[in-house]
C-alpha positions in Angstrom: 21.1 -27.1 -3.6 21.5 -26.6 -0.1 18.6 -24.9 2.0 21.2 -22.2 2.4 21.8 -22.0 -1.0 18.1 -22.1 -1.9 17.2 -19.3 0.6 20.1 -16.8 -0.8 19.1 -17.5 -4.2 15.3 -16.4 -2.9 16.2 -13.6 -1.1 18.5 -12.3 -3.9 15.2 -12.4 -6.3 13.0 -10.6 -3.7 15.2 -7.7 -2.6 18.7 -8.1 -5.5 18.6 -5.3 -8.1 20.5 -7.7 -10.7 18.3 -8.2 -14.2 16.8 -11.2 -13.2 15.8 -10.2 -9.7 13.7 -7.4 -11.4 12.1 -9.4 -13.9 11.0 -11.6 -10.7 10.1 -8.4 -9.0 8.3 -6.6 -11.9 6.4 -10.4 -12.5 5.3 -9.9 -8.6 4.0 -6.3 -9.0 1.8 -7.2 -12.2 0.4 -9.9 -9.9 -0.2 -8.0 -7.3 -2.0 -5.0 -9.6 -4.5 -7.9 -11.0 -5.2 -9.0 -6.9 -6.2 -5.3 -6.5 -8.1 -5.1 -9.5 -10.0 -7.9 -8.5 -10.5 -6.9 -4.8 -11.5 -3.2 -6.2 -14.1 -5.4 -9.0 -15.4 -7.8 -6.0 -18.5 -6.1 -5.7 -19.5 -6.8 -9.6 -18.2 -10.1 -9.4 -19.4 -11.7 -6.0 -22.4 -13.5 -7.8 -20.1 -14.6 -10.4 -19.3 -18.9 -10.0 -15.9 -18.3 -10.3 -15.7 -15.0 -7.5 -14.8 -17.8 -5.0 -12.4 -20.2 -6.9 -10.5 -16.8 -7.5 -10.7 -15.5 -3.7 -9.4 -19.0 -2.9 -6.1 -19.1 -5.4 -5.5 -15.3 -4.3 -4.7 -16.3 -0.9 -2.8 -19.4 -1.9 -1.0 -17.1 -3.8 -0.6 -14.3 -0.2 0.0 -17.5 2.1 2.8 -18.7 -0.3 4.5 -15.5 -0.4 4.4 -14.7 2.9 5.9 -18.1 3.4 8.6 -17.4 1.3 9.4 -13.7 2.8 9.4 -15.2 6.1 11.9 -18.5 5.0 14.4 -15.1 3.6 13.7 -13.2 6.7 17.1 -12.7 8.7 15.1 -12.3 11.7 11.7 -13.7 12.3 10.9 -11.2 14.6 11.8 -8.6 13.0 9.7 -9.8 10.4 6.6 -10.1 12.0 7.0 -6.4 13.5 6.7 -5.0 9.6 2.9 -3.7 9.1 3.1 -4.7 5.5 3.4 -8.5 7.0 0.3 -7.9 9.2 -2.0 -6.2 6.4 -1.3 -9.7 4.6 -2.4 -12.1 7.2 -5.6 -9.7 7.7 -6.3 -9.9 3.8 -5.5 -13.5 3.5 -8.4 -14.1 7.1 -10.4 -12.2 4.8 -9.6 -14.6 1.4 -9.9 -18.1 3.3 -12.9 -16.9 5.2 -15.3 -14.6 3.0 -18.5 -15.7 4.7 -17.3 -14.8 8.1 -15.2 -12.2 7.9 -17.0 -10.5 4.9 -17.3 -6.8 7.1 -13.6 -6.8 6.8 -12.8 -7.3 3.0 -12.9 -3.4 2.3 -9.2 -3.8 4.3 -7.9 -5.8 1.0 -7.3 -2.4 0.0 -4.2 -2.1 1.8 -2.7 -4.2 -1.0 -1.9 -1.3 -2.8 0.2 -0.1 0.0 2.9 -2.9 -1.0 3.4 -1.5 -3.8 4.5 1.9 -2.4 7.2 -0.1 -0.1 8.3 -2.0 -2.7 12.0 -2.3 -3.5 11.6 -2.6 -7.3 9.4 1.1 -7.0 12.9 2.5 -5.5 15.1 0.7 -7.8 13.1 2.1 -10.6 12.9 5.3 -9.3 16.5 5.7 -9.0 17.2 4.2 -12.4 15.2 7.0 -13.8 17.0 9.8 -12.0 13.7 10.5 -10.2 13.8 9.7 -6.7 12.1 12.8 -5.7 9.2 11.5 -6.5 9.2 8.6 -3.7 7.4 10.7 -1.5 5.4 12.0 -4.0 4.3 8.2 -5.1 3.9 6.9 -1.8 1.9 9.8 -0.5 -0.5 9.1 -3.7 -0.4 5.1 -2.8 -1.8 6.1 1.1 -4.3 8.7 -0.5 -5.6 6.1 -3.2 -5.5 3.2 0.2 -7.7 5.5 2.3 -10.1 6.3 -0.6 -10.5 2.7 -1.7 -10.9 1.1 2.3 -13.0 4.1 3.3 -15.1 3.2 -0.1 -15.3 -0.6 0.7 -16.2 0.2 4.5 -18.9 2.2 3.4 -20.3 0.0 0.7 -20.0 -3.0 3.7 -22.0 -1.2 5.9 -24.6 1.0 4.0 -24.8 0.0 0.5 -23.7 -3.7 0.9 -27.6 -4.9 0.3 -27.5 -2.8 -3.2 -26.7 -4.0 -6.4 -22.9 -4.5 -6.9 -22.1 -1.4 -9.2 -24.9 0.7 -7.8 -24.0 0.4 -4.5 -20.2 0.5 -4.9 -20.3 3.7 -7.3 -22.3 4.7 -4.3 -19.7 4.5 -2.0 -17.5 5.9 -4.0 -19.0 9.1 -5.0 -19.8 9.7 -1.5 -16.4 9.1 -0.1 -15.3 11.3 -2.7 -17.3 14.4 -2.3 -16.4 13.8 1.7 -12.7 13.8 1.6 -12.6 16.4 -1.1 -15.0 18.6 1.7 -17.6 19.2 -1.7 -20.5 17.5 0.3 -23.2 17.8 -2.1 -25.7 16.4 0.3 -27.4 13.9 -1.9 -26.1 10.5 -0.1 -25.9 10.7 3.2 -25.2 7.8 5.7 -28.1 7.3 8.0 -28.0 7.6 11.9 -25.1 8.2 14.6 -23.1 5.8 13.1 -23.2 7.2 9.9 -22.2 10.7 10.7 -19.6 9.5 12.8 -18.2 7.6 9.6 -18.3 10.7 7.7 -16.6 13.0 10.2 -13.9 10.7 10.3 -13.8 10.2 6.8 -13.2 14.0 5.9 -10.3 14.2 8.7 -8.5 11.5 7.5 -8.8 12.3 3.8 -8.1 15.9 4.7 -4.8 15.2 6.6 -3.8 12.8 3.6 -4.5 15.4 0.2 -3.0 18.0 2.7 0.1 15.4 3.2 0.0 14.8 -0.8 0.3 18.9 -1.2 3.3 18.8 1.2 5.2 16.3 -0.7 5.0 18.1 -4.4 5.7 21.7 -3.3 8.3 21.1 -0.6 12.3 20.3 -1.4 13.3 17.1 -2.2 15.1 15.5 0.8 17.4 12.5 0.7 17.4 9.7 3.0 21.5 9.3 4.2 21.6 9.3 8.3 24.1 11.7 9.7 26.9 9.4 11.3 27.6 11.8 13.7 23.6 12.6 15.2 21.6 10.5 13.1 19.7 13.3 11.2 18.5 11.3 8.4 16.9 13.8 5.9 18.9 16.2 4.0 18.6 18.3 1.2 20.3 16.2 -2.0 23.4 19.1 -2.1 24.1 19.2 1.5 27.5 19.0 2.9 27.4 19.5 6.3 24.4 18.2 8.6 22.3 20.9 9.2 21.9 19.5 13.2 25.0 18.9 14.0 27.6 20.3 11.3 29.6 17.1 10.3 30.7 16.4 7.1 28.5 14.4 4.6 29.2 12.3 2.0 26.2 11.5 0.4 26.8 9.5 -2.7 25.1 10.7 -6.2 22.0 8.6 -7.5 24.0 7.0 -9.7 26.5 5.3 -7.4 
């Protein structure tokens, strides 16, 4: 097999919508949900033997992945511009150097944003005949993101010296009652820095549950760009651009 050959065949598994490229794709998602249960678990496991043999074959795992996205990548550049790619190389400073850059593991969160971009979640999605929920799902996946790396920065910086559960459920409950504005008063983070966290906190989390709202009650828009002006959302029944007026022809989901 040429290297041709072999990178065709690759790319066909990673981004093809044949059977077998979605077994390989659905094989990569359940992977990548037992990475995020362990980063979401790390605080009960750290004092486990085995916390660091797993860190270390997780980001064997991230570092041979991103080796084989960038081998199918048509243009390395191009490539490299994608956040997803850069949320990878953070987690995977954070897997091959846990001592050092231990402040910065709560960003291993941003895993679950992969799944959101995902081309199997789209796939699936359309195979269904529910592609209106896209936006719904990956407004969810970027609400459940912030809550888990606002969580994890908290637990780093306040509650990190806390038993694992105790100070992680910590964390959680009061990232929680900030984004959801409940503020029970109960845990509070101490000093300047600590309020600052929590102001930002409940802006954030507002803008993103307000951004949630917007994508269940609002019509469902399809993604076709207007040849004409490049309008790319349009109601799933449009015939005519509603910028510029020309004629549509956006295909039905199951074409």
């Amino acid at each position: 097999m040429t290297e041709q050959d072999y990178r065709h065949r690759l790319r066909r598994l990673y981004i093809g919508q044949d059977k077998a490229a979605i077994r390989f794709q659905v094989a990569l998602a359940l992977v990548d949900l037992a990475i995020i249960a362990f980063f979401i678990l790390g605080p009960y496991l750290r004092a486990g033997p085995s916390y660091l043999i797993i860190d270390y074959m997780i980001a064997a795992w991230i570092a041979t992945e991103l080796t084989a996205r960038a081998i199918i990548a048509r243009d390395l550049k191009d490539w490299l511009k994608r956040p997803i790619i850069w949320v990878d190389f953070i987690i995977l400073g954070t897997l091959l150097f846990p001592d050092l850059l231990f402040n910065f593991a709560f960003l291993r969160a941003m895993r679950i944003w992969a799944i959101g971009e995902s081309t199997l979640l789209r796939v699936i999605l359309r195979r269904l005949g529910q592609s209106h929920l896209g936006d719904v799902i990956r407004a969810v996946i970027n609400a459940l993101v912030f809550l888990f790396m606002a969580t994890g920065f908290v637990y780093t910086f306040f509650f990190y010296r806390e038993d694992g559960m105790e100070g992680f459920v910590d964390a959680l409950y009061f990232t929680v009652a900030t984004v959801t504005t409940t503020g029970f008063g109960d845990i509070t983070l101490p000093g300047t820095f600590g309020k600052l966290t929590s102001i930002i906190t409940m802006i954030i989390g507002i803008s993103l549950f307000v951004r949630l709202a917007q994508s269940i009650v609002r019509p469902f828009k399809v993604t076709f760009p207007c040849p004409q002006c490049g309008l790319s959302r349009h109601d799933a029944d449009a015939v005519h651009c509603k910028a510029c007026g020309h004629v549509l022809n956006i295909p039905d989901e199951g074409q």
